[in-house]
C-alpha positions as CSV (number, residue, x, y, z in Angstrom):
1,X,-2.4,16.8,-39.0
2,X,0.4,19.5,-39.1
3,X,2.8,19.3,-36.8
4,X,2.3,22.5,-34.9
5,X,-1.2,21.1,-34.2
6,X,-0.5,17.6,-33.0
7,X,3.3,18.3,-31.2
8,X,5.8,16.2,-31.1
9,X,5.8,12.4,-30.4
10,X,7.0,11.0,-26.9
11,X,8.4,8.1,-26.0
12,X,6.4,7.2,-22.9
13,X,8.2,4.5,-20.8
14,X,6.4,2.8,-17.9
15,X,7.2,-0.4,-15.5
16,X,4.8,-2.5,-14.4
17,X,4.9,-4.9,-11.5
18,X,2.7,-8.4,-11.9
19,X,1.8,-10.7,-9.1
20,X,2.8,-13.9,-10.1
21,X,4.2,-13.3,-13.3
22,X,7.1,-16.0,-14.3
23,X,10.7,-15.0,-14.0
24,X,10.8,-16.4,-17.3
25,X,8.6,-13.2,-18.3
26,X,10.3,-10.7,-15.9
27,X,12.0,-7.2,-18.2
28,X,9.3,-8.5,-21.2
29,X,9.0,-5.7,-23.1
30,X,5.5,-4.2,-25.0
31,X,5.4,-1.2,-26.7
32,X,1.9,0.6,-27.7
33,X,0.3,2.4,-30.5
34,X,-3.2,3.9,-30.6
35,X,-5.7,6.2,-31.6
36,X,-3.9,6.7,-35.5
37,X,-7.0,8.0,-36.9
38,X,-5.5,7.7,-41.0
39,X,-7.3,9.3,-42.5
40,X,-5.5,12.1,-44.9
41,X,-6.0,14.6,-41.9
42,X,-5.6,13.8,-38.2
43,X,-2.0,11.7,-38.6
44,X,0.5,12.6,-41.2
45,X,2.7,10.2,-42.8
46,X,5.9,11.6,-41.0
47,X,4.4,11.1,-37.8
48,X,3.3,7.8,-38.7
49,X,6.5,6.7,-39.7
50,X,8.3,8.3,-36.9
51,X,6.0,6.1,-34.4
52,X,6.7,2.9,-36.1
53,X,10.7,3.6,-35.9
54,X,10.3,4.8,-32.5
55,X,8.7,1.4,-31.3
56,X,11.4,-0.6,-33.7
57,X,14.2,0.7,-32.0
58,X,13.2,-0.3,-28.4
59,X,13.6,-3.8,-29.9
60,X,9.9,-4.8,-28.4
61,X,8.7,-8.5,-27.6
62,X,5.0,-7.8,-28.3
63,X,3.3,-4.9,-30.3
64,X,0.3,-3.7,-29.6
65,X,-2.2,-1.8,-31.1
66,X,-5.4,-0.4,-29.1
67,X,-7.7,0.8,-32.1
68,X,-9.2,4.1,-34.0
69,X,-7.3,3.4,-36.9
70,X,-9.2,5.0,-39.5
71,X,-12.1,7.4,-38.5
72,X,-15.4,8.2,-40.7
73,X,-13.9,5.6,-44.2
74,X,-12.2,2.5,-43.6
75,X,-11.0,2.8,-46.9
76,X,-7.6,3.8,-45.7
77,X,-7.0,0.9,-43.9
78,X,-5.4,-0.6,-46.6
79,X,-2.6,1.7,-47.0
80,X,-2.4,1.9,-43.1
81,X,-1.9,-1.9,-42.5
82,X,1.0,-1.4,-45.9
83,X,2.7,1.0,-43.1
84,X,2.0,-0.6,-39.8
85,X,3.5,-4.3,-41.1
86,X,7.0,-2.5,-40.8
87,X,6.2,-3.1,-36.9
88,X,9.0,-5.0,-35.6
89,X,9.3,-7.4,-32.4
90,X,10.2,-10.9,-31.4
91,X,6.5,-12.3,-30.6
92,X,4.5,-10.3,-33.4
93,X,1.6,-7.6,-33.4
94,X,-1.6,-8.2,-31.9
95,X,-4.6,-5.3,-32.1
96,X,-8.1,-4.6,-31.2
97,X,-10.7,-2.6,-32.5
98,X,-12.1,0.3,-31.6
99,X,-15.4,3.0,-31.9
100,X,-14.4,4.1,-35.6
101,X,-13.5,0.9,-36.8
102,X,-16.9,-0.4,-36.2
103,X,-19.0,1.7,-38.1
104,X,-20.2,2.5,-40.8
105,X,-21.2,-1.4,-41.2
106,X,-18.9,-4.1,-43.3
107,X,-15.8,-1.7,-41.2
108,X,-15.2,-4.1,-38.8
109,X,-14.8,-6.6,-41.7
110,X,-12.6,-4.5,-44.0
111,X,-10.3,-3.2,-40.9
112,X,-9.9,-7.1,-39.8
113,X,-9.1,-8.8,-42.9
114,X,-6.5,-5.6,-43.8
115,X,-4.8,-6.0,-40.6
116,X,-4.9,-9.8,-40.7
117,X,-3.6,-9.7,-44.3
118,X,-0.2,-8.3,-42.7
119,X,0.7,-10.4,-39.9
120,X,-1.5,-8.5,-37.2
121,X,-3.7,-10.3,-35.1
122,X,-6.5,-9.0,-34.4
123,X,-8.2,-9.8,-31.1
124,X,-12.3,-9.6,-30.6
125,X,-13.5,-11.3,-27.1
126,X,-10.3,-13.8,-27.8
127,X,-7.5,-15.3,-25.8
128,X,-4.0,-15.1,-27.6
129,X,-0.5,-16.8,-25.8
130,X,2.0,-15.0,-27.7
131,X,4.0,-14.8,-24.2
132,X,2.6,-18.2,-23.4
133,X,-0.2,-19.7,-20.7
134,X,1.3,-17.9,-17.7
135,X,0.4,-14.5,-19.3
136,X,-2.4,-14.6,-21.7
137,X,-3.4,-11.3,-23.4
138,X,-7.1,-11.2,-23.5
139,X,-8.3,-9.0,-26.2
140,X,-12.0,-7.5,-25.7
141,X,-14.5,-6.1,-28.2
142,X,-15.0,-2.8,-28.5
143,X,-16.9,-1.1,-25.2
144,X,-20.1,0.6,-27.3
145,X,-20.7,-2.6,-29.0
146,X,-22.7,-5.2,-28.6
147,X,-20.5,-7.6,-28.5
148,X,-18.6,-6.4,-25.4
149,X,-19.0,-9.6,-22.7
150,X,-16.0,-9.8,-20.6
151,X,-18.2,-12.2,-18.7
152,X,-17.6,-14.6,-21.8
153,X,-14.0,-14.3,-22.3
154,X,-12.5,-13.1,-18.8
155,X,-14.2,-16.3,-17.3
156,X,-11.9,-18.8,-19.3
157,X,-9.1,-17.5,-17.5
158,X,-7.8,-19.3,-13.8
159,X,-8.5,-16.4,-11.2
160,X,-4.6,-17.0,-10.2
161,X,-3.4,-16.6,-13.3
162,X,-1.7,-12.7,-14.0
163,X,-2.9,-11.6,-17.1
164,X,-2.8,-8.4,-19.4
165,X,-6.2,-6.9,-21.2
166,X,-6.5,-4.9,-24.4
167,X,-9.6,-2.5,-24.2
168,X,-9.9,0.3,-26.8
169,X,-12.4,2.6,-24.0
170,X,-11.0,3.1,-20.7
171,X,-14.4,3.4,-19.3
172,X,-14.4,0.1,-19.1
173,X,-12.0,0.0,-16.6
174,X,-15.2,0.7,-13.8
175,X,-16.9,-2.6,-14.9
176,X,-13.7,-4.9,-15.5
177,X,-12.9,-4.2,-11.8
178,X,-14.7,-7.6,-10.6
179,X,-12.0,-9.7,-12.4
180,X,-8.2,-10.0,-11.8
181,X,-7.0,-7.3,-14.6
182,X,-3.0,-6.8,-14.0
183,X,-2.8,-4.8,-16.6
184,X,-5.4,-3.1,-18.9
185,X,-3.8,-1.0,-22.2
186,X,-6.4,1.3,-23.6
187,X,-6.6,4.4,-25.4
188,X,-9.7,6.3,-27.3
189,X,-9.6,9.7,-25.0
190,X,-6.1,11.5,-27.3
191,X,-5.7,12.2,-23.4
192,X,-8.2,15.1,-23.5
193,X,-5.9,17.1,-26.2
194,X,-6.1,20.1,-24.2
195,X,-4.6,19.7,-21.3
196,X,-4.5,22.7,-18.3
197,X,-1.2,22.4,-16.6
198,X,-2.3,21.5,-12.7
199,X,-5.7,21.1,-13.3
200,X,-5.8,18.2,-16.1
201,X,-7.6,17.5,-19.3
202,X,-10.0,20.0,-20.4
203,X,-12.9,17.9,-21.2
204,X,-12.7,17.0,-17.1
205,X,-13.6,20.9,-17.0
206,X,-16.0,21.3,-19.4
207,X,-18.2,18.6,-17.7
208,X,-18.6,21.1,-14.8
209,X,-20.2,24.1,-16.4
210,X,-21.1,22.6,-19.8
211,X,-25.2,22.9,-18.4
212,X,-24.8,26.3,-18.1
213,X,-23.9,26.9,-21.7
214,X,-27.3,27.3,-24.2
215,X,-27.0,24.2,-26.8
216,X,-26.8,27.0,-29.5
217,X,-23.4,27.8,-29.0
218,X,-22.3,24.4,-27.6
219,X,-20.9,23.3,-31.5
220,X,-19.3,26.3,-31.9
221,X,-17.2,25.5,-29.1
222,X,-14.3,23.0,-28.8
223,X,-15.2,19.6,-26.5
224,X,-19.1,21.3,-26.5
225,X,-20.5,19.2,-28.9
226,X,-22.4,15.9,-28.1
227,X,-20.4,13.7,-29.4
228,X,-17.3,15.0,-27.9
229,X,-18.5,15.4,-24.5
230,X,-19.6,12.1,-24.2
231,X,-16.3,10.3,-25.8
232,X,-15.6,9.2,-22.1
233,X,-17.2,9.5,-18.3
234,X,-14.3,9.1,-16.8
235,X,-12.1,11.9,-18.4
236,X,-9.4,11.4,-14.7
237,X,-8.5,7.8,-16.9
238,X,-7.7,10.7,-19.8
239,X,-4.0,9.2,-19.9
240,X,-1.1,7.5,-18.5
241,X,-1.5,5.2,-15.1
242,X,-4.6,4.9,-13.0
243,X,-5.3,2.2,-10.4
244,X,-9.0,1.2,-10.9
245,X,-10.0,-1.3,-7.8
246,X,-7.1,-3.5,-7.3
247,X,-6.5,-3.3,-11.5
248,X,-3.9,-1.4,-13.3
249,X,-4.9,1.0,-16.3
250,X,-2.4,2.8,-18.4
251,X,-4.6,5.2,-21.2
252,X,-2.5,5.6,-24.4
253,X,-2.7,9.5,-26.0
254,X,-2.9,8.6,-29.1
255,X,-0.9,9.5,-32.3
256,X,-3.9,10.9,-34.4
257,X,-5.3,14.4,-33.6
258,X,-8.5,15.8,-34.0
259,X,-9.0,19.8,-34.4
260,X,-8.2,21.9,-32.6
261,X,-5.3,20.5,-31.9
262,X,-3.5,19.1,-29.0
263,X,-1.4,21.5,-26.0
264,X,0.3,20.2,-23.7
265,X,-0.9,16.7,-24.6
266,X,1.5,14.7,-27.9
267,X,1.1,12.3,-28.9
268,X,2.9,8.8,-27.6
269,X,3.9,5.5,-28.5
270,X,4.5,3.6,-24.8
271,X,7.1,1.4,-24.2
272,X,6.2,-0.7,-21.0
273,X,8.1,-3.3,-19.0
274,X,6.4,-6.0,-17.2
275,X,8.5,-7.1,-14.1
276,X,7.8,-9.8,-11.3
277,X,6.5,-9.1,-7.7
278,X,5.6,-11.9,-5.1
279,X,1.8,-11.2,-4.6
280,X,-0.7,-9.4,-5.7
281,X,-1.6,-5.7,-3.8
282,X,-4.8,-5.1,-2.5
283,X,-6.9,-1.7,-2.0
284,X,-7.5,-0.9,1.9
C-alpha cells in the first residue's frame, strides 16, 4: 500500500498495571505487530521494514504478533516469515493466527510451519512461559474458528495467577470476561481506517444507517459491503485501550491497509510496559 494511503507508522506506547505480577516482572517490556496483510498490496516492504526496526530499537523482552499475515494466498508467508525473523528481543517471538490465515484450507498449516521455521512460536489454544509460571501468555485460536475453546485452555491456569492473552478478534473480549484476563492484545479491526475526529471509527457509524441504504449500492460504498460490515460487533474495541468487565483490552491498528485507505487512523507497532500493582481492581 502507498504511503499516502496507509500514513505513517506510530509508535504507540502504553503501561499496563497487573495485580499480582512479580517484581521480578515489573518495567517487562512487549512490543506488538498485527494485521500485516503481505500480500504485494496492502503493506509495502518499506513499511514493513520500518516496523520491524521500530520494535528493534525499543530493545523488547517479548514480541508479539496478533495475526492477518497474509490475506486471500498464503503463499507469501514465506518471504514474510524471511522479514519478520529480523524481530529482535531477549525472550523471543511468539504469534497467533488470525481470520486470513485460516483459510483457504492447508493455510493454517503453511503459515505455521513458515513462522515456526524462523524462530516464531506460534500459539493455537497453548500455554507458553517465556516470562515464566507467574505470567503465562496464553495464546487462543482464532475467534471464527472452530477451534476457539477458552474453556479448554483458560481453565489450566490458577484463577490467582495474572496472566496476559493473545486473541487475533477483539470480539472476543465480551465472552473472555468470565475469566481473569489482565491483559488481552488483539488486533483484526485496522482500527476502523477511517476514523471521524470526535465521533470515532467509521464503521461504528455506518452500523446506524446502513438499513436504510438499498443492498444495490451497499458494494459500491466503502465499509457497505457484507463482509466488511461484519469484520467486528463491537467496532467501540476498534483500537487502543478498553476495559471489558474487570479485563484489559488493548486493539492493535494494524500495519496492512485495505482500500480506501486509512485517515486519521496509521498504522502502529505498540510498545507496552507491564508494571506491578497490589491487587486486582474491580467494576462497581
Amino acid at each position: 500500500m502507498h504511503r499516502l494511503l496507509s500514513g505513517k507508522l506510530s509508535i504507540e506506547q502504553i503501561a499496563i498495571e497487573i495485580a499480582d505480577l512479580p517484581l521480578s516482572l515489573q518495567g517487562t517490556k512487549l512490543t506488538q505487530l498485527s494485521d500485516l496483510h503481505f500480500d504485494g498490496l496492502r503493506l509495502s516492504k518499506r513499511m514493513l521494514t520500518e516496523a520491524i526496526a521500530a520494535s528493534n530499537a525499543v530493545h523488547p523482552d517479548l514480541v508479539i504478533l496478533t495475526g492477518d499475515y497474509v490475506t486471500d494466498d498464503p503463499e507469501p508467508i514465506k518471504v514474510l516469515a524471511n522479514h519478520l525473523k529480523r524481530l529482535e528481543s531477549r525472550l523471543g517471538t511468539y504469534a497467533i493466527l488470525g481470520n486470513h490465515d485460516i483459510y483457504p484450507r492447508g493455510s493454517q498449516a503453511q503459515i505455521t510451519q513458515a513462522l515456526e521455521a524462523v524462530g516464531i512460536h506460534v500459539l493455537w489454544n497453548q500455554i507458553a512461559y517465556p516470562l515464566g509460571s507467574e505470567l503465562p501468555i496464553v495464546g487462543l485460536a482464532e475467534f471464527w474458528s472452530r477451534d476457539f475453546n477458552p474453556d479448554l485452555v483458560l481453565n489450566q491456569v490458577d484463577p490467582d495467577t495474572p496472566r496476559l492473552v493473545l486473541v487475533h478478534n477483539p470480539d472476543s473480549a465480551a465472552l473472555l470476561k468470565q475469566w481473569r484476563v489482565d491483559l488481552q492484545l488483539s488486533g483484526h479491526t485496522h482500527g476502523g481506517q477511517i476514523v471521524i475526529p470526535g465521533l470515532g471509527p467509521i464503521p461504528s457509524r455506518y452500523q446506524a444507517f446502513r438499513r436504510h441504504i438499498p443492498k444495490s449500492l451497499r458494494r459500491w460504498i466503502p465499509y457497505m459491503r457484507e463482509d466488511c460490515y461484519r469484520v467486528a460487533r463491537h467496532w467501540e474495541w476498534a483500537q487502543g485501550l478498553h476495559q471489558v468487565g474487570n479485563n484489559w483490552l488493548y486493539v492493535n491498528r494494524g500495519l496492512g491497509t485495505y482500500l480506501p485507505g486509512r485517515l486519521f487512523c496509521p498504522p502502529e507497532v505498540t510498545v507496552i510496559r507491564l508494571l506491578t500493582k497490589q491487587s486486582r481492581p474491580l467494576t462497581v
